[in-house]
N, C-alpha and C positions, 0 to 999 in steps of 0.2 A: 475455442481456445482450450488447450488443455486446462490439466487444472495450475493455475496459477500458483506462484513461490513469493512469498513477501520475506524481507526478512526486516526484524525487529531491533533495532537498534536506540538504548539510551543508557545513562546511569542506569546499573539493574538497581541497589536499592532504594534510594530516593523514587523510586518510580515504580517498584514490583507490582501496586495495585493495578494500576494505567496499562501495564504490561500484560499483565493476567488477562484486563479487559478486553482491551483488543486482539489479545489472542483469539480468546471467546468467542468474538465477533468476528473477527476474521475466518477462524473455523468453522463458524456456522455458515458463513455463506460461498463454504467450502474452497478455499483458499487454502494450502499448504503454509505456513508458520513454522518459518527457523529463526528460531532465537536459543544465546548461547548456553541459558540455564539446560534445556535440554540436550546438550550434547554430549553429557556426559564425559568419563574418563578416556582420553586419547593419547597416543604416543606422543602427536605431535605438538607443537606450544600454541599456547592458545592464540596467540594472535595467527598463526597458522590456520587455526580451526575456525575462527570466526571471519578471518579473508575469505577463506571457501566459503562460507556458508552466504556470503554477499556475493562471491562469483557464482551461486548455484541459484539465486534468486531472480526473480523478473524485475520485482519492485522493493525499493530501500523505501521503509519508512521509518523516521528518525524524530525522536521524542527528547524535549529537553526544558528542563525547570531550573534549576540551583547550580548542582554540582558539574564541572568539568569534567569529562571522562577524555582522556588520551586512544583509550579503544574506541568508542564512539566516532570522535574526529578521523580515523583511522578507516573504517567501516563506512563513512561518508566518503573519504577522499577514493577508498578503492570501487565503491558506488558512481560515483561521478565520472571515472578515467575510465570504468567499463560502457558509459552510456547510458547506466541503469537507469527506470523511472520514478526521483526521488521526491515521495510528499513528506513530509518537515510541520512538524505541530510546535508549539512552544507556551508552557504552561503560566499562566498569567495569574495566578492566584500565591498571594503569601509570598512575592519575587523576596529572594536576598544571594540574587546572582552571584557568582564566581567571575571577575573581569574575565579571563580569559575566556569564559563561556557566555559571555557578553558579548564580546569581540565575532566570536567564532558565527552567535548568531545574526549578528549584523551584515558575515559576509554569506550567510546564508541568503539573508533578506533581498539580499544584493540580487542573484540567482534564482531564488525560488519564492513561490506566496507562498507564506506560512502564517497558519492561522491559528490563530492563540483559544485556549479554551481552562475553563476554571474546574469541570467535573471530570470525574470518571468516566459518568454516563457519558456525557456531551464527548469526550475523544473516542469513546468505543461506538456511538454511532457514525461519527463524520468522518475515523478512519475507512470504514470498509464502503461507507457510502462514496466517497470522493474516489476510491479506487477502481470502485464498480463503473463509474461515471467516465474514467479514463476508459477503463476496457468497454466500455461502450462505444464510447466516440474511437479510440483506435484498432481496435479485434475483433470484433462481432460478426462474424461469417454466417453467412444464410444462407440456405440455396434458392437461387433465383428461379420461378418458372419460365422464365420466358428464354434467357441466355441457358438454361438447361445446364448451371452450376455455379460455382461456391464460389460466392464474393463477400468481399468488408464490407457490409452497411456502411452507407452513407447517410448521416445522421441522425444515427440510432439514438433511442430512446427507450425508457425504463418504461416499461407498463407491467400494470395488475391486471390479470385476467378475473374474468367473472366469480371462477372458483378459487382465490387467492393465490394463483401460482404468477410468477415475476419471466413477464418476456422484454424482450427486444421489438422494436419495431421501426423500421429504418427503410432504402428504397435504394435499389441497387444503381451502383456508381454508372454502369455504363448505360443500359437501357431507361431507368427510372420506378421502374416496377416496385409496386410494395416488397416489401418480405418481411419478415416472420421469426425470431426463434426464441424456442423455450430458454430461461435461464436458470440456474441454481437456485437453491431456496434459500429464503433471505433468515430464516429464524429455526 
């Protein structure tokens, strides 16, 4: 798979640290991160800027604690009506929810598992990890030796090689043959 688009979606300030992190984490294991703080000065108005930036991504991940954001909800709904693949966190520490971000996440819940977490640390590992875990189980091409080309794994898996590099190991859909591929580095 190419390199992969996530985009970053919550209240930016109630949540800049969270934001920060999972940037980190997502860059580091070489993910492309669009989020709106970096988009700088544009002609066009922002909710224009940050629609694109959800149509240019693969996957919407959407972060939420306290505050209601109208962009956020925004950003989900044009995520959702394109098909995108959306993971949904919801910060469970020191709640003093907004109803309507109450409401919002309950019809989330409805649609998606969304897993609550109290750290910083704890969302910046379990974002990139659960996404890695998708493009596992749905993208992971190998090439097979036996069909002499490039297939999905069929129920791939994360492995640590002996010299700490992070592969794939999965067995191709049509014949059953192992396969094999290097992945990106985790850190």
């Amino acid at each position: 798979m190419k390199e992969a688009k996530v985009f970053l979606s919550s209240a930016m300030t109630e949540l800049h640290n969270e934001r920060a992190a999972v940037h980190k984490a997502l860059t580091d294991r070489d993910f492309k991160v669009i989020r709106f703080e970096d988009f700088g000065a544009r002609p066009e108005s922002a909710q224009t800027a940050y629609l694109e930036g959800v149509q240019e991504a693969e996957f919407y991940v959407g972060i939420f604690w306290n505050q209601h954001s109208m962009a956020t909800e925004e950003e989900y709904g044009e995520a959702e009506r394109l098909g995108k693949c959306c993971f949904i966190y919801v910060k469970d520490f020191d709640v003093n929810r907004e109803s309507k971000l109450q409401a919002f996440i309950d019809e989330l819940r409805q649609k998606h598992t969304c897993p609550t977490f109290v750290t910083v640390v704890d969302l910046a590992e379990r974002v990139p990890r659960d996404i890695q875990a998708w493009v596992l189980h749905h993208y992971v091409q190998g090439y097979c030796v036996r069909c002499r080309a490039e297939r999905v794994m069929k129920d791939a898996k994360e492995v640590t090689m002996k010299n700490g590099r992070l592969a794939a190991k999965g067995t191709c859909p049509k014949c059953g043959t192992g396969m094999f591929k290097f992945l990106p580095k985790k850190h």
